[in-house]
N, C-alpha and C positions, 0 to 999 in steps of 0.2 A: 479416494485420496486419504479418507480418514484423517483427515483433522485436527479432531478431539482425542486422538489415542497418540497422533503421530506428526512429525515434520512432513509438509510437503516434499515429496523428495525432487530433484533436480529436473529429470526431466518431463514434470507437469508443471513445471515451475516457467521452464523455457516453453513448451508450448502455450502456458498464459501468454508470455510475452510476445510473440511471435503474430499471435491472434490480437493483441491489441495494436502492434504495428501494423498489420495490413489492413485493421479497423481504422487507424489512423491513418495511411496513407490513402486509402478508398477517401475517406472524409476528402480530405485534403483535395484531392483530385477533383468530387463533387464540386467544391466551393472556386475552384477553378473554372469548371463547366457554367456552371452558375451566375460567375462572373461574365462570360462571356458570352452566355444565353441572357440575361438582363439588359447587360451594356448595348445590346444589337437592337434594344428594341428603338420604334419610333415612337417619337411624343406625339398621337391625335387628338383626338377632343375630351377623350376620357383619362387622357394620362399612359403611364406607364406601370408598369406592375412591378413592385420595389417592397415584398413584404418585409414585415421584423427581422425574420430569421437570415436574410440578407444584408438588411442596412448593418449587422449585428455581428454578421461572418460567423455564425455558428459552425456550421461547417469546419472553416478554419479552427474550431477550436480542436480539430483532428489532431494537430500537432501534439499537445497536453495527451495523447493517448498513443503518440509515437515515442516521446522523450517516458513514460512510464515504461511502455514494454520495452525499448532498450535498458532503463534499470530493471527493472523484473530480472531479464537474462543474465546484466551485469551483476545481480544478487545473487541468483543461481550459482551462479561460478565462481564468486567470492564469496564465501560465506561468511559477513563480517556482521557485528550489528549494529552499528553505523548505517552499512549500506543496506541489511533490513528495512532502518526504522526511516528512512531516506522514502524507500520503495514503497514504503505503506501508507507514507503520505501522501506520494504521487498517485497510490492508488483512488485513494480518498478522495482528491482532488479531483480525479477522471470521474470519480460516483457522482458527486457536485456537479459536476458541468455538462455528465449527462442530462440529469435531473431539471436540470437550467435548460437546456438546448432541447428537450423532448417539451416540456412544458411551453417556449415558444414553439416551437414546430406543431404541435395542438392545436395552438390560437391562430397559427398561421392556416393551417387547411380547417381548421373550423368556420374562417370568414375568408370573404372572396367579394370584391371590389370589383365591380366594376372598369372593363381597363379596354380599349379600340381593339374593331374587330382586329387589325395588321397586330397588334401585338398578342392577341387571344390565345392561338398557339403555342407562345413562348412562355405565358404565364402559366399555361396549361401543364406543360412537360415542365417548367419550375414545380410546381406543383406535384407532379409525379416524383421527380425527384427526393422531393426534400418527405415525401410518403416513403420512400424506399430508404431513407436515411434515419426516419423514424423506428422503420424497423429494426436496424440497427443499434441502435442504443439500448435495450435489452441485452442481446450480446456484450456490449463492452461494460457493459452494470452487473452482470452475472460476472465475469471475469474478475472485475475488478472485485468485485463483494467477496470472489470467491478468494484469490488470496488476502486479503483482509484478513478475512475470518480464520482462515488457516494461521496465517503468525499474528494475530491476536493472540492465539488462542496460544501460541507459541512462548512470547516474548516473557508473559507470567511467569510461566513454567522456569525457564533460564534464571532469570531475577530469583526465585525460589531456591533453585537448587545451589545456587549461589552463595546465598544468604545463609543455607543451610549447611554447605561446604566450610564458611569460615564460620559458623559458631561452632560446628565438629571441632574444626581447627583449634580454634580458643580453648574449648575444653576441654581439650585432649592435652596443651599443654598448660591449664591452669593445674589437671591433674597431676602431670609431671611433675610440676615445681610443689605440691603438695606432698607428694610422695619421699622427694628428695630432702625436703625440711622433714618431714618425718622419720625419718632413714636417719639425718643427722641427729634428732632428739633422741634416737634409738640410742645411737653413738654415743653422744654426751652423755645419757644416763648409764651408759653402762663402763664409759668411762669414771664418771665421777663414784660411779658402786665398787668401782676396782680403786680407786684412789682411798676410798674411805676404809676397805678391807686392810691396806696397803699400811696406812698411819693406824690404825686399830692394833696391828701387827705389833709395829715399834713402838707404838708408849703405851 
């Protein structure tokens, strides 16, 4: 992609985005299953299996990495910088809640409670689950980091050339107007040198 030499161009741009929607609708979908893998269970003696990353809807925060890869694309295709620095928020925001949503999902399969045999299965395959979703967040952390980094590294650049566009500007016509008063001084001395030859003449 080169980066640091260059703008991402368009179409790695749209396949970010493309790749964090279907990371986000996959989510989404999970936290549905999820929903209704939990909800089926029965209360026994030991309770129900209702980890963090549940009561929490982690999962659902799949959405947050649907509404980024729709802008991502909608960036791609408008190149505005507005809708840049829009996108790179949203990207930031996905890194964040990965980083939130992997750190519970950790604490969630690192401990395991106790829950009746009837619901054991259900907890079990939750369980798998939200492992196979763990996996996942890498992918959408790489994505996201990845254009980050790309129009970070971008947006300086613009600013710069910017800046350096209108001080061109400025002094290109500070020099004008300097030149043109000097032009004039040329003028007036060489009039006032014909004026005084002039009356030298006559008296």
């Amino acid at each position: 992609m080169g980066c640091g030499e260059s703008k991402i161009s368009v179409a790695n741009t749209i396949v970010l985005g493309v790749i964090q929607i279907m990371i986000g609708i996959y989510h989404v979908l999970m936290w549905y299953f999820l929903l209704v893998l939990y909800m089926g269970q029965i209360k026994g003696v030991f309770g129900t299996y209702e980890p963090l990353t549940y009561k929490m809807g982690t999962a659902l925060w799949g959405i947050a990495f649907v509404i980024s890869g729709a802008f991502t694309i909608k960036a791609a295709r408008k190149q505005n910088r507005n809708m840049v620095v829009c996108t790179l928020s949203l990207n930031m925001l996905c890194i964040m809640v990965v980083l939130i949503a992997a750190s519970l999902t950790i604490v969630e399969l690192a401990h395991f409670r106790s829950v009746s045999y009837r619901n054991y299965g259900q907890a079990k395959l939750g369980r798998e689950v939200s492992r196979i979703l763990l996996y996942s967040y890498p992918l959408e952390f790489g994505v996201a980091l990845s254009y980050s980094i790309c129009n970070c590294s971008q947006l300086p650049l613009n600013s710069i050339e910017k800046n350096f566009t209108l001080v061109s500007k400025t002094w290109r016509i500070y020099l004008t107007v300097e030149l043109v008063l000097l032009e004039g001084r040329r003028q007036q001395g060489s009039l006032e040198t014909v004026t005084d030859a002039v009356e030298g003449t006559l008296f």
